[in-house]
C-alpha positions in Angstrom: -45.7 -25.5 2.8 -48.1 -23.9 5.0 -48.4 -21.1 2.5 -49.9 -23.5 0.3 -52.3 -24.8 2.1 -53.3 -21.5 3.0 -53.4 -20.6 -0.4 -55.2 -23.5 -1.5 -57.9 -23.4 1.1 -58.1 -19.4 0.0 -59.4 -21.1 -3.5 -62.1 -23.4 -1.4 -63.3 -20.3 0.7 -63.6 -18.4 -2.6 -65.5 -21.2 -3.9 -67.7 -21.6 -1.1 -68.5 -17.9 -0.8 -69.5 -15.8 2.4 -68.8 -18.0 5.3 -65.5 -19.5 3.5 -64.1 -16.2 3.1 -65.1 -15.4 6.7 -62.7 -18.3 7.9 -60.3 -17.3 5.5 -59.7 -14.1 6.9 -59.9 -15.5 10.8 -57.2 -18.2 9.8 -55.5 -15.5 8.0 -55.1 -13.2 10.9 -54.8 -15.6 13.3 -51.7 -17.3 11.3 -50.5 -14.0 11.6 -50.6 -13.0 14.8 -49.7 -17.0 16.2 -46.6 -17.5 13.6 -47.9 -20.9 12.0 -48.5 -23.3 15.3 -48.9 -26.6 14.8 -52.2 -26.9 16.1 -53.4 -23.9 13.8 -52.2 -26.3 10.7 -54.4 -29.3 12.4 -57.2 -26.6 12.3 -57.1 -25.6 9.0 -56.2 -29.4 7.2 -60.1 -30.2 9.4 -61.8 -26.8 8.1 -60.7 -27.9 4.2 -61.9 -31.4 5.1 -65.4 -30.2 6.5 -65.4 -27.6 3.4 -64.6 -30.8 1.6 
């Protein structure tokens, strides 16, 4: 599930060039390193919403 979102906001920060695929890459690795928190998913649901 989180996978998808990731995936799907991957498709926004491609969309919205530079500074999307900055915060890609920085949710990305921090996904990584945190093993999916619940406060990381809160995170990235508001980054889609301000891409939005």
């Amino acid at each position: 599930m989180l996978l998808i979102l990731v995936f799907v906001f991957g498709a926004l920060a491609a969309v919205t060039g530079f500074w999307g695929f900055f915060f890609f890459a920085a949710a990305l690795a921090f996904i990584a390193r945190r093993l999916f928190p619940a406060f990381l998913v809160a995170f990235i649901v508001l980054l889609l919403l301000v891409l939005l």
